[in-house]
C-alpha positions in Angstrom: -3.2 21.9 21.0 -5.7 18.9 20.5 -6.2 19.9 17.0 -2.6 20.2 16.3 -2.4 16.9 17.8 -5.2 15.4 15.8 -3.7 16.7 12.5 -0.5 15.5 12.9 -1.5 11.7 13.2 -3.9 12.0 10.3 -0.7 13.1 8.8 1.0 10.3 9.7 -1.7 7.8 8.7 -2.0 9.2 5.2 0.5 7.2 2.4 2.9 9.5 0.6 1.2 9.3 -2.9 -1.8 7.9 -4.1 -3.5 7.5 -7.2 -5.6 10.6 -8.3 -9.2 8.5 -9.4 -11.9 10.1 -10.8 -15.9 9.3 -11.1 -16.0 7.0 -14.3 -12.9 5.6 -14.0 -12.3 1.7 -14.5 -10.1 1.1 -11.7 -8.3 -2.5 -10.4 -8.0 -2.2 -6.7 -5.6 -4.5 -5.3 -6.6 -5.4 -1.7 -5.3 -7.7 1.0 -7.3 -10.1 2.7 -6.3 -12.2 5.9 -8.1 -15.8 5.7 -6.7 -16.6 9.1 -2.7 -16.8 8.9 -2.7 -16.8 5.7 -2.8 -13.3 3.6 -3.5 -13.0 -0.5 -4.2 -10.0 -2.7 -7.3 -9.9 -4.1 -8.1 -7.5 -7.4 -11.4 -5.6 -7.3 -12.0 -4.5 -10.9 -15.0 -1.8 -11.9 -15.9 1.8 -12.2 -15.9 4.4 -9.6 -19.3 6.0 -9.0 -18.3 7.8 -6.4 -15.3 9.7 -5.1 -16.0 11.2 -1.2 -12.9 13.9 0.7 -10.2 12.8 -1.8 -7.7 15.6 0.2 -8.6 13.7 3.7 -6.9 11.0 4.9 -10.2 9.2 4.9 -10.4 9.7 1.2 -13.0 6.8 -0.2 -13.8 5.8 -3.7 -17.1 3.4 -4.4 -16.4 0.9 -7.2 -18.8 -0.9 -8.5 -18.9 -3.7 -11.2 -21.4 -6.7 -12.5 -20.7 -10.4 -11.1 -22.6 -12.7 -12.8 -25.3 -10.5 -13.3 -25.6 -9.1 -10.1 -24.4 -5.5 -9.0 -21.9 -5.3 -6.5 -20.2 -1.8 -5.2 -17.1 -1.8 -2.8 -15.3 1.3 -1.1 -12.2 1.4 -0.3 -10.4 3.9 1.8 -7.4 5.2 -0.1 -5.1 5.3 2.7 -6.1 2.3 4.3 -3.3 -0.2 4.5 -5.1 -2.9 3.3 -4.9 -1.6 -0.3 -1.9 -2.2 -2.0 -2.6 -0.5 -4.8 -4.9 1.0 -7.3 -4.4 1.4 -11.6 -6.9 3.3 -13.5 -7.5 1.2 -16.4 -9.8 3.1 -18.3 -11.0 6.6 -18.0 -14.4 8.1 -19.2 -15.9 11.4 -19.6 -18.7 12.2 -16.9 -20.0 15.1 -15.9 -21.1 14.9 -12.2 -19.2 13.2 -8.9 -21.7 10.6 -8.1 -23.0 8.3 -10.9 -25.9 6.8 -8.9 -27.8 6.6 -12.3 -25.8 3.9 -13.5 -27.2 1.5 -10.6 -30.5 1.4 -12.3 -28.9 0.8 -16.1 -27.4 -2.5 -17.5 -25.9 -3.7 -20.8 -25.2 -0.7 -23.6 -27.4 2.2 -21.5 -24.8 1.3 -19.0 -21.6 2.3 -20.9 -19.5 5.3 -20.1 -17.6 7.3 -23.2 -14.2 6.5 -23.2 -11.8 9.3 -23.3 -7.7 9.3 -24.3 -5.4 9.6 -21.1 -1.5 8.5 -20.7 -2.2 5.7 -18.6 1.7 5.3 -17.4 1.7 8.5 -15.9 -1.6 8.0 -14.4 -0.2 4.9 -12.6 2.6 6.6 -11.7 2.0 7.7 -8.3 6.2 6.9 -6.9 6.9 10.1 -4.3 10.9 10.2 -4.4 10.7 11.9 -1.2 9.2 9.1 0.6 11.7 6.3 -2.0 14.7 8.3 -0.5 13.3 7.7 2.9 12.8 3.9 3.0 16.5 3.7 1.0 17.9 5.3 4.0 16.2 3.5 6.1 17.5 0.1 4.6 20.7 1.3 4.9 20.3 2.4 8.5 19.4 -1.3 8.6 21.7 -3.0 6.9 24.7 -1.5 8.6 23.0 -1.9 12.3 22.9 -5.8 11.1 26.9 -5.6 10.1 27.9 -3.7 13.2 25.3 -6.9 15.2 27.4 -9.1 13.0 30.5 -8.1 13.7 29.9 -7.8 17.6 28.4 -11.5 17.5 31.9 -12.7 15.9 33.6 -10.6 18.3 32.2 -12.7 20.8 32.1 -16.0 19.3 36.1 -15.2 19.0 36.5 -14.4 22.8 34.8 -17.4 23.7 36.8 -19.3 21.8 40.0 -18.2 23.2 38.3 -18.5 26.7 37.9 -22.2 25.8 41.3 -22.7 24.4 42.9 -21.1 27.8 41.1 -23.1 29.6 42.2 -26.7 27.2 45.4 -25.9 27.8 45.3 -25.5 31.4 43.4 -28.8 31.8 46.1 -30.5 29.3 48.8 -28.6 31.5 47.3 -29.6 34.7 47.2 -33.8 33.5 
């Protein structure tokens, strides 16, 4: 019973579709950061060395890229609601999960071979399941909004005849 439990809310925190990235990939990972009310997206770009239980819904990628000459790596958990969203800009042929190797490299030993992939497919990661979902739900919402609506003006119009009753008593009654 607890495990059944258990997988149904990781199934619930996992998004309907995310994007299928690979070790040697040049990713842009656009993240959202809180500076204390206020909220920006912030683009992470740079090549995954590492991708860790992409069928989990604690599926991580590593991504790291050179800023001003320094190394710096990131993960960022693909289901995590703070990523908006990721594109693969580039992808290269590697041949193991976990480039480590390129930690200790810089300049031209540090390049990956590029390789030819349809990048708008790639990118591509709409589920028309879940779009058919939130368009329901919008409508759900938009006619619980006109039916609030027309209620309000139901009783902005009782009110009003409330008040006119009572005017023309008071003019009746001077």
């Amino acid at each position: 019973m607890s495990f059944e439990l258990i997988q149904k809310v990781n199934a619930q925190q996992k998004k309907p579709a995310v994007i299928d990235a690979k070790s040697g990939d040049t990713v842009r990972v656009h993240q959202k950061i809180k500076e204390g009310s206020k909220e920006r997206i912030q683009v992470f770009e740079g090549v995954v060395i590492r991708v860790d239980r992409s069928k989990s819904h604690t599926a991580r990628i590593t991504v790291r890229k050179i800023a001003s000459g320094v190394g710096v790596e990131k993960s960022f958990l693909l289901h995590s609601p703070l990523v908006e969203k990721i594109e693969i800009v580039r992808r290269s042929k590697v041949r193991r999960n976990y480039l480590s190797y390129l930690r200790q490299r810089s300049g031209k030993s540090a390049r990956l071979k590029g390789v030819q992939f349809d990048r708008e497919s790639v990118n591509d990661v709409r589920d028309p399941h879940a779009e058919a979902e939130a368009a329901r739900l919008k409508e759900e919402a938009k006619a619980a909004a006109e039916a609030k609506a027309a209620e309000k003006a139901a009783a902005d119009a009782e009110l009003e005849a409330k008040q006119a009753e009572v005017e023309a008593r008071h003019n009746a009654e001077s």
